[in-house]
C-alpha positions as CSV (number, residue, x, y, z in Angstrom):
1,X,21.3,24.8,-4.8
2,X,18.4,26.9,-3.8
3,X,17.0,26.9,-7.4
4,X,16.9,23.0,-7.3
5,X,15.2,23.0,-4.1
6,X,12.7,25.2,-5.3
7,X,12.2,22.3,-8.3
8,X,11.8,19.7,-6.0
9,X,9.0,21.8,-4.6
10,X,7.2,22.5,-7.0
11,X,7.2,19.5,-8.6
12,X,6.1,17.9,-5.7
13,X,3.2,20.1,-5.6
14,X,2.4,19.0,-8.8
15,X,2.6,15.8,-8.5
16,X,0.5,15.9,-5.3
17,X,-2.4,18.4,-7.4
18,X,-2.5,15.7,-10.0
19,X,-3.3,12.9,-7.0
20,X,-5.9,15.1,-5.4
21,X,-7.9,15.2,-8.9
22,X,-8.0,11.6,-9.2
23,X,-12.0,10.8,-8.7
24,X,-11.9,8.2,-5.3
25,X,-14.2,5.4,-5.2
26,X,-14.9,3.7,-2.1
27,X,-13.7,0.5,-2.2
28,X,-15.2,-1.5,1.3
29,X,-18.4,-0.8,2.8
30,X,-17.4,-1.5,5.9
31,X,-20.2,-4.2,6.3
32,X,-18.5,-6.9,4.2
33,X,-16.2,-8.2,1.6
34,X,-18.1,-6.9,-1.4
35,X,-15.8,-6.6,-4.2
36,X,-12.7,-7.7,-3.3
37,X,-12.3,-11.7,-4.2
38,X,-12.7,-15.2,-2.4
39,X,-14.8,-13.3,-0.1
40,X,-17.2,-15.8,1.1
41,X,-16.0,-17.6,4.3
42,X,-12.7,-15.8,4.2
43,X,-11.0,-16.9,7.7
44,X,-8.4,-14.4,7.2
45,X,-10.3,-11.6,6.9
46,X,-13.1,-10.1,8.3
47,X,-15.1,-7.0,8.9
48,X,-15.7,-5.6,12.6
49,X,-17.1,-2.4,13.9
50,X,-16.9,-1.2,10.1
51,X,-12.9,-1.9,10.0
52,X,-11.5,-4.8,7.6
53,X,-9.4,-6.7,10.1
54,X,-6.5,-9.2,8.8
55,X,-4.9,-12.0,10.7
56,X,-3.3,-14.8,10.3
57,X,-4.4,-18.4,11.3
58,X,-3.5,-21.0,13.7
59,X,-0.8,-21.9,11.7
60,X,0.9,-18.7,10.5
61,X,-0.8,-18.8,6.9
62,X,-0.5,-15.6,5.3
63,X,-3.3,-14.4,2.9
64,X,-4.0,-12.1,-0.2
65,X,-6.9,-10.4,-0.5
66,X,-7.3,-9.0,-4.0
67,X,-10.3,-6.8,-5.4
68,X,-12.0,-7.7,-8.3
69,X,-11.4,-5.4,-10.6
70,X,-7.9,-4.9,-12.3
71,X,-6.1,-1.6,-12.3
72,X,-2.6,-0.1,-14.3
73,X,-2.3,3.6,-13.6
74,X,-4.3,4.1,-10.3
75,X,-3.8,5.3,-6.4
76,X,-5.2,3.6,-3.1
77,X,-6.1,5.5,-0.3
78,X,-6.6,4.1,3.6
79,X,-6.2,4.4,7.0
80,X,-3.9,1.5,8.4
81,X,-3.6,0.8,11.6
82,X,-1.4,-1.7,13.5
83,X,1.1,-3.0,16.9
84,X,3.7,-4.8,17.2
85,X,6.2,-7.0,14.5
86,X,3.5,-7.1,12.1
87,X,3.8,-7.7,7.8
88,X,1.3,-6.3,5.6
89,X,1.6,-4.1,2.6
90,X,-0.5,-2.5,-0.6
91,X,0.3,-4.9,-3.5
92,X,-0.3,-3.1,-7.2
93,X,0.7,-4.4,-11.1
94,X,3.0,-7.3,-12.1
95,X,6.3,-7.9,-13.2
96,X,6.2,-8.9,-17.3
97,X,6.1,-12.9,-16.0
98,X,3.0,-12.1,-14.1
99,X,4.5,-13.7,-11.2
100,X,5.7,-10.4,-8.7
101,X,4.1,-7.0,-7.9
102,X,5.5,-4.2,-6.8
103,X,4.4,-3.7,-3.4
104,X,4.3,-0.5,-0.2
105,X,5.2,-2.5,2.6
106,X,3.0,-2.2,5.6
107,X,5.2,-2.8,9.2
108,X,8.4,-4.6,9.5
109,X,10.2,-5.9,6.8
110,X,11.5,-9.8,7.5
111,X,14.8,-9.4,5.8
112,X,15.6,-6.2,7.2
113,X,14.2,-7.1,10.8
114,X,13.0,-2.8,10.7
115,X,9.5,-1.6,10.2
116,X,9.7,-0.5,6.6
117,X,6.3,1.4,6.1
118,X,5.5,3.4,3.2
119,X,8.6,2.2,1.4
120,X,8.8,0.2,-1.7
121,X,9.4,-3.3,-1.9
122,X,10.9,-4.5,-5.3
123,X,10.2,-7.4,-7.6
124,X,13.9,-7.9,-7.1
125,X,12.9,-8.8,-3.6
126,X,14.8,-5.7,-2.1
127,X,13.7,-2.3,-0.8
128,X,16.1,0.2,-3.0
129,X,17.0,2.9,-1.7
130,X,15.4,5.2,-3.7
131,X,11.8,3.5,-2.6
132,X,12.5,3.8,1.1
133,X,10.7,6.3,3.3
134,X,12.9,8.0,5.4
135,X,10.4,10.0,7.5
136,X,8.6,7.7,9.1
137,X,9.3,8.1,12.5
138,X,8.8,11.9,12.2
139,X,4.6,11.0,10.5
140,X,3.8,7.7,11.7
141,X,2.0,8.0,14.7
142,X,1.7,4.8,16.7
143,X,-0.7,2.7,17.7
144,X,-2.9,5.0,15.9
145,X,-4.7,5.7,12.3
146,X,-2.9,6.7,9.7
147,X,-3.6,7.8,6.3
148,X,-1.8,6.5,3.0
149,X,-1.8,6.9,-0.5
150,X,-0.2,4.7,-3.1
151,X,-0.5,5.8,-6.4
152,X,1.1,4.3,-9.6
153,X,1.0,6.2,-12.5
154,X,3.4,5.2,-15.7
155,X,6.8,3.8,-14.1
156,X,7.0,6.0,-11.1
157,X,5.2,4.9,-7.8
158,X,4.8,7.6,-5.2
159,X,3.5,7.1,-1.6
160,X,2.0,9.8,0.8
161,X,2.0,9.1,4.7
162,X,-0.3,11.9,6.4
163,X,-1.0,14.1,3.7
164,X,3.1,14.5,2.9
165,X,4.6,12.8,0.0
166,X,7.4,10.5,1.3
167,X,8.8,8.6,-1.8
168,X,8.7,8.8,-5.6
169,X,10.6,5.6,-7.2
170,X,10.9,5.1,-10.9
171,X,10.8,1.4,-11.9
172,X,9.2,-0.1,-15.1
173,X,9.4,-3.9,-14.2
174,X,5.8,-4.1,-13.4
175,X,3.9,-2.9,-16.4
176,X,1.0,-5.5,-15.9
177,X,-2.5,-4.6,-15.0
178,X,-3.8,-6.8,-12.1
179,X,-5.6,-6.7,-9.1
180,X,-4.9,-4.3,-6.1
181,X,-3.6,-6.2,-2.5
182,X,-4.1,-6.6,0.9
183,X,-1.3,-8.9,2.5
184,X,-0.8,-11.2,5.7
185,X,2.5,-12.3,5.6
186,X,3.3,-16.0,6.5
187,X,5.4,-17.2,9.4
188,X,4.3,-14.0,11.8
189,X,1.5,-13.8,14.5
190,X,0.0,-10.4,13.6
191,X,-3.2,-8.2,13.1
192,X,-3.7,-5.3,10.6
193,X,-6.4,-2.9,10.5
194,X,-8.0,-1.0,7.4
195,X,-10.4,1.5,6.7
196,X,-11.8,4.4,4.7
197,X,-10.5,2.5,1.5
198,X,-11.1,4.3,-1.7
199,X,-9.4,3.6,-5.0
200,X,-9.1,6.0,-8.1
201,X,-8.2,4.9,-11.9
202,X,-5.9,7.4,-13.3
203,X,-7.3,7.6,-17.1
């Protein structure tokens, strides 16, 4: 039992090398939108005090706000900050219709009615359980920045909250390059906060 332990370390040592070797590019200024799409007159999105701030509108539209540039095997790293029953989440890939992507959910989930943060949310339109963080209330600290780092690489996503790895799910439904995402969920009154956002293509 001890020896498989021991495995499980190691390997997530590796795994966590490999992500610190990934070359980061910034990916907002913190003055505007450059780079990410539809960013002219954006209402849903905006820039203040050098944090990209995401809300709904008046009438509970959600929003996605996509970069430019397409990505397969890559990682994003931010802060995120946020209060309150809140939806957001890190969108990367699609499903082989080109219709889903497979997505870190940011705050609380709508089906489950529980802040899911940092776990995996599924083309299937599920959180499997091998996707879900289960530390979260031990690293998330609240009302505060946080740091994390989604990384897909092959068919295994693997998310880091606060430096600590936290899940590793294996899923090859979403083989499709496309744009990385920012998401305000529909139907909610709510604010999200980002910052320090870099991205890194894994070659």
């Amino acid at each position: 039992m001890k020896s498989l332990r021991l495995l499980a370390a190691l390997a997530a040592l590796i795994v966590s090398a490999s992500a610190a070797d990934i070359k980061m590019e910034s990916a907002f200024n913190g003055k505007d939108l450059a780079g990410w799409q539809n960013a002219q007159n954006n209402e849903f999105w905006k820039v203040v005090d050098g944090v990209l701030v995401g809300e709904n509108n008046a009438a509970k539209k959600g929003n996605m706000l996509y970069t430019e540039k397409s990505y397969r095997d890559a990682v994003i790293e931010c802060e995120v900050r946020y209060s309150g029953d809140i939806d957001s989440g890190i969108m990367m890939r699609k499903d082989a219709k080109g219709k889903r992507d497979m997505q870190m959910q940011i705050g609380v989930s709508r089906s489950l009615k529980k802040d899911m943060t940092c776990s995996i949310y599924a083309p299937t339109g599920k959180y499997p359980e091998a996707g879900q963080c289960k530390k979260l209330e031990q690293l998330w600290k609240k009302d505060a920045w946080n740091k994390v780092r989604y990384q897909a690489k092959g068919d295994t996503y693997t998310v880091w909250l606060n430096g600590e790895q936290v899940v590793e799910y294996v899923d090859a439904t979403c083989p499709n390059p496309f744009a990385i995402g920012l998401q305000i969920h529909p139907g909610v009154v709510m604010k999200v906060e980002y910052r320090n956002i870099f991205i890194g293509e894994i070659k």
